[in-house]
Every structure is written in structure tokens, then in C-alpha cells.
C-alpha atoms as a printed R data frame, in Angstrom:
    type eleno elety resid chain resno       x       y       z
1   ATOM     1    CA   UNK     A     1 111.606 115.361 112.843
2   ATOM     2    CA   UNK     A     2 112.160 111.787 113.985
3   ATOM     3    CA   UNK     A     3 115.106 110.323 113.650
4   ATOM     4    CA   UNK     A     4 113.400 107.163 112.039
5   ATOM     5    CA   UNK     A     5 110.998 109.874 109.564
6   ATOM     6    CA   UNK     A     6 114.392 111.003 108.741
7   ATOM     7    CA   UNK     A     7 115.935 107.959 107.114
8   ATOM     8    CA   UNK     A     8 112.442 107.345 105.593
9   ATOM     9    CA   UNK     A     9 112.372 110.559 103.987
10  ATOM    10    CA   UNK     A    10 115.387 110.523 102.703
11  ATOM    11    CA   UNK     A    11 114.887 106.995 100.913
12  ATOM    12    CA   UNK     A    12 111.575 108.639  99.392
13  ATOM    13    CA   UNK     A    13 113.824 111.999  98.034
14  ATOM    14    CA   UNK     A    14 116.340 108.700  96.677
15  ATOM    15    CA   UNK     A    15 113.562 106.952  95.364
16  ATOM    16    CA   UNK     A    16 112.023 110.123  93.776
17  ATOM    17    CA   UNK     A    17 115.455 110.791  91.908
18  ATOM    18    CA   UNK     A    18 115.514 106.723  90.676
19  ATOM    19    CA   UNK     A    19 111.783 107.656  89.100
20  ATOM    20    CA   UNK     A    20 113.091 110.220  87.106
21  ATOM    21    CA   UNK     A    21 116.187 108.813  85.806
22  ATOM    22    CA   UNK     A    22 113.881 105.603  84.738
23  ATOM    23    CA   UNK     A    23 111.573 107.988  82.963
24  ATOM    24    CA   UNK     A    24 114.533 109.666  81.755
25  ATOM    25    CA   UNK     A    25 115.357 106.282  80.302
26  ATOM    26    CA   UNK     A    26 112.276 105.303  79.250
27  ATOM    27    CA   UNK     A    27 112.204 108.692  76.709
28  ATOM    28    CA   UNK     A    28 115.673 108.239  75.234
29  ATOM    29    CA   UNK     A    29 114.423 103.724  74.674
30  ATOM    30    CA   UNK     A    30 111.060 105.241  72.915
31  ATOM    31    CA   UNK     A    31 113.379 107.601  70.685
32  ATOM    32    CA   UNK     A    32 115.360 104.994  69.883
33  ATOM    33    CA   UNK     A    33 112.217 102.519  69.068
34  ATOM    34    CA   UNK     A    34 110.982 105.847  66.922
35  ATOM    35    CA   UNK     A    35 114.340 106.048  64.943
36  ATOM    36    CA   UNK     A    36 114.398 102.239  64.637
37  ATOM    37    CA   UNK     A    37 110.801 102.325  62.878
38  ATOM    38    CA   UNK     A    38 112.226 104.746  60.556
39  ATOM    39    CA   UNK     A    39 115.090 103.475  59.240
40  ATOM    40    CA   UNK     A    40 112.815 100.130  59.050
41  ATOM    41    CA   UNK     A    41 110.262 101.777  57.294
42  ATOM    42    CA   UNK     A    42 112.912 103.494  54.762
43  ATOM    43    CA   UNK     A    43 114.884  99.805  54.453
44  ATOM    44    CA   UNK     A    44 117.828 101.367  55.892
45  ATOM    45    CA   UNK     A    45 120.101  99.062  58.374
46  ATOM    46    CA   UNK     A    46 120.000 100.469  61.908
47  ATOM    47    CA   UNK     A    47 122.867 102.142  63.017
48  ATOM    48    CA   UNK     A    48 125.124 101.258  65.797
49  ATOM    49    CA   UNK     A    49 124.055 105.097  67.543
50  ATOM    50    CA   UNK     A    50 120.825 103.516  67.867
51  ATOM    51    CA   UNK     A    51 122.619 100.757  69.540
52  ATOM    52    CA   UNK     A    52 124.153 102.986  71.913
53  ATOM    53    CA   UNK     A    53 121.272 104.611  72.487
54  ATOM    54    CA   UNK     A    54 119.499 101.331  73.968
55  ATOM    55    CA   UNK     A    55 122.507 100.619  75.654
56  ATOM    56    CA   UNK     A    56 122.659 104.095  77.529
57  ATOM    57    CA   UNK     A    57 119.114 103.651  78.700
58  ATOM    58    CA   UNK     A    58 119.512 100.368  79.801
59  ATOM    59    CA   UNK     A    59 122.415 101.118  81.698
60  ATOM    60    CA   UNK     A    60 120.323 103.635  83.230
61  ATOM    61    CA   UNK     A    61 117.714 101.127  84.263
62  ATOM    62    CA   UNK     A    62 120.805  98.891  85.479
63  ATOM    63    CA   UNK     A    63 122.171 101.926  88.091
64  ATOM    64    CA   UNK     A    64 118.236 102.372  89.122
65  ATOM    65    CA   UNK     A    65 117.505  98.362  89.809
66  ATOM    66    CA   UNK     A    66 121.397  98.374  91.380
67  ATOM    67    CA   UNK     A    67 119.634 100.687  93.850
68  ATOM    68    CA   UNK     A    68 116.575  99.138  94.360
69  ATOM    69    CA   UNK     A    69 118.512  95.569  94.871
70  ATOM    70    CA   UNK     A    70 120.863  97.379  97.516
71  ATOM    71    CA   UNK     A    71 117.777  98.723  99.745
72  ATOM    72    CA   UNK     A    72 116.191  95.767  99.107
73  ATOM    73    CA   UNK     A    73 118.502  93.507 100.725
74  ATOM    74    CA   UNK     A    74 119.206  95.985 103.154
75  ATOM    75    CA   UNK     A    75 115.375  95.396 104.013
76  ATOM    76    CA   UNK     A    76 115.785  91.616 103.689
77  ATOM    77    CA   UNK     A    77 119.075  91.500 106.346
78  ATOM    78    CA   UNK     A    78 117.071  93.809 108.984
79  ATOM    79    CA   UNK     A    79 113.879  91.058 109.425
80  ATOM    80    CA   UNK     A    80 114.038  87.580 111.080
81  ATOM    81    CA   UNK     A    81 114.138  84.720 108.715
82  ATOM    82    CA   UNK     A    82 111.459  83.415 111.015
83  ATOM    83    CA   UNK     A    83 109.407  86.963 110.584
84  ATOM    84    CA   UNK     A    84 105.918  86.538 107.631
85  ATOM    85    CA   UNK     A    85 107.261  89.853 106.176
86  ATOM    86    CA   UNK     A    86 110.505  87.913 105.270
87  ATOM    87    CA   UNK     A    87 109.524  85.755 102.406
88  ATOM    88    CA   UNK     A    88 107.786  89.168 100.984
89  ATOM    89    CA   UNK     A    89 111.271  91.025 101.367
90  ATOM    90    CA   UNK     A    90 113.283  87.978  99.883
91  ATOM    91    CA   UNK     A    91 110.662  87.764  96.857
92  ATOM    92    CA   UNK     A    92 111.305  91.445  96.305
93  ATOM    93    CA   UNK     A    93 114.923  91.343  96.526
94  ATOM    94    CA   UNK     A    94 115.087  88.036  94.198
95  ATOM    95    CA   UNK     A    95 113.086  90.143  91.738
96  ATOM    96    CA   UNK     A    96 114.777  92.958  91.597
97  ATOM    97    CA   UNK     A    97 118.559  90.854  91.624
98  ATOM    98    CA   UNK     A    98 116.821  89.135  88.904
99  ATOM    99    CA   UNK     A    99 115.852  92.716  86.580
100 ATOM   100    CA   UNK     A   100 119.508  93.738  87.232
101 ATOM   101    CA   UNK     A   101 120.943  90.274  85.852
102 ATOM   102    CA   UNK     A   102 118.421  90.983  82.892
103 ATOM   103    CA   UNK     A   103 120.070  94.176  82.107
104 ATOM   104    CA   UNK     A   104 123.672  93.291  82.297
105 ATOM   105    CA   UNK     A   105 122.915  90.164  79.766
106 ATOM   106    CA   UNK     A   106 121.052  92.419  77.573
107 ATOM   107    CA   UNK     A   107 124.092  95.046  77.577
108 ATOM   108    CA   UNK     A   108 126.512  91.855  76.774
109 ATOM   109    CA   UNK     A   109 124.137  91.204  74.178
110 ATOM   110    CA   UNK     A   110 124.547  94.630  72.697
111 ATOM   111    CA   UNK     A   111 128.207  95.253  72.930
112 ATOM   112    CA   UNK     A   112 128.881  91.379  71.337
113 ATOM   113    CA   UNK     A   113 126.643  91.162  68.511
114 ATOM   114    CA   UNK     A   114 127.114  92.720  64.930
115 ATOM   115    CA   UNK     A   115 123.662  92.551  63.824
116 ATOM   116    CA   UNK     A   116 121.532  94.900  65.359
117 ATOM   117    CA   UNK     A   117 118.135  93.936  66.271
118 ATOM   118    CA   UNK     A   118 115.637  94.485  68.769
């Protein structure tokens, strides 16, 4: 192959591995919801292994949208500022800085509060 089809099919094997790892997380944040309607349902306060269950999946999500961010502004530093496809590559590299920002407040939120709830 192509030296270019090369690097591109390598970041789609990459990519592939980041969609399972955020389904991977998306199973263990819909146990957790399950367990949390439980205990809910039985009056029982949640317990802090539910807590580190969210906060394993979401540092999941955090390593994936790391990732994403990375390529992303690897994108973003390859095209001229001047280039249409830049604002395009800038909004997706804002958006996903933005996700990863959203999971490392939501993992400070986790670790510092006593109360659980989600």
C-alpha cells in the first residue's frame, strides 16, 4: 500500500479500538445507572462502588476524547489558517478539548463530594 493509505489505516484500526473502549464504557455507566435505580427503588444510599464505577467509565471516555483531541489538533496544525477546512478542524478540536475538560471536572466532582448523586 501507499504510504499515505498507510497512516490512514492505521488511524481507522486506532479509531476502531477508541469505539470499543467507549462502548466498553458506556456498558459499565448503564450498570451503574441499573444499580443506582435499585438501591433508589429499595431507599438504600448509593454506595461509593457505584461511585467508582462512574468514575472508571468516565475516565475511560477521558483517555478516548484525550485521543481524539490529540489527532484533532494534529489535523488543525497541518492546514493553513487561511485554508475553509480550518475553521471546521478548529471547531472540532475546540469540541472535543471542550468534552475532555467536561470529564476531568466531572471526575473532580466525584472524588470531592460526599454525597453521591447523579
Amino acid at each position: 500500500m501507499n504510504n499515505i493509505f498507510d497512516d490512514k489505516y492505521k488511524v481507522l484500526i486506532i479509531e476502531d479500538w477508541l469505539n470499543v473502549l467507549f462502548i466498553i464504557s458506556s456498558i459499565i455507566d448503564l450498570d451503574a445507572n441499573y444499580k443506582l435505580k435499585n438501591e433508589y427503588d429499595t431507599n438504600v444510599i448509593p454506595s461509593n462502588d457505584l461511585r467508582n464505577e462512574y468514575i472508571i467509565a468516565d475516565y475511560i471516555n477521558l483517555f478516548v476524547f484525550y485521543v481524539y483531541t490529540l489527532r484533532n489538533y494534529n489535523n488543525l496544525k497541518k492546514l493553513d489558517k487561511e485554508d475553509i477546512e480550518y475553521q471546521y478542524a478548529y471547531n472540532r478540536y475546540l469540541g472535543s478539548l471542550l468534552i475532555v475538560i467536561g470529564f476531568i471536572l466531572e471526575i473532580d466532582y466525584y472524588y470531592k463530594t460526599t454525597t453521591f448523586t447523579k
